[in-house]
N, C-alpha and C positions, 0 to 999 in steps of 0.2 A: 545785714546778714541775709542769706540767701535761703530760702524754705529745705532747700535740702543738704546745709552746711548741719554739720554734728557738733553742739555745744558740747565744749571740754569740760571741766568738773572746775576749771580755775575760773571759766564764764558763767558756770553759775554759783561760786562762792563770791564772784566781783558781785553779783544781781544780789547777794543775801545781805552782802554788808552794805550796798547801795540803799537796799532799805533800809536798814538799821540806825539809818546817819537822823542825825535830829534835822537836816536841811530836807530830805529825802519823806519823812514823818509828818512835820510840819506844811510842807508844800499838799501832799494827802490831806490834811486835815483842812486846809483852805480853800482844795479842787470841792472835798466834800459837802462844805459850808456854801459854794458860789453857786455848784450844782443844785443844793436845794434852792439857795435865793433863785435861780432860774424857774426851778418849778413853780416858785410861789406868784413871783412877777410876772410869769407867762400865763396862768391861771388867772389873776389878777385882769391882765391885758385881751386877755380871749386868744391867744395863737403863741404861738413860742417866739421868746423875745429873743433866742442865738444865743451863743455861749459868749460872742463878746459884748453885747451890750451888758448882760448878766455881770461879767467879770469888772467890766467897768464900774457899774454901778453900783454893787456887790464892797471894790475897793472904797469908791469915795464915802459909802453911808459905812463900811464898818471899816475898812482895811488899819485906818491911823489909830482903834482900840484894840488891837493885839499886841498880850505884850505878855 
């Protein structure tokens, strides 16, 4: 979308119910969960460890106990 396109009222009721989806919920609640492991491991490590090592590592120590 382009900065000076004017969202319709049906583009932002598609954005209310995009959040509202339990796939859309859940994915938030695991960005929020990686985001901190980032802070901690990068604190840990002395420098920032990036969002993909984070998300890696993040999956393999916790990802397969959500349920």
């Amino acid at each position: 979308m382009k900065s000076n396109d004017v969202r319709t009222e049906n583009d932002l009721e598609m954005d209310r119910w995009v959040k509202n989806t339990l796939l859309f919920r859940e994915w938030d609640k695991i960005k929020g969960e990686i985001l901190d492991h980032k802070w901690y491991e990068s604190e840990k490590a002395g420098y920032d460890i990036g969002w993909e090592r984070a998300s890696v590592d993040w999956l393999i120590r916790f990802g397969r106990r959500r349920k």
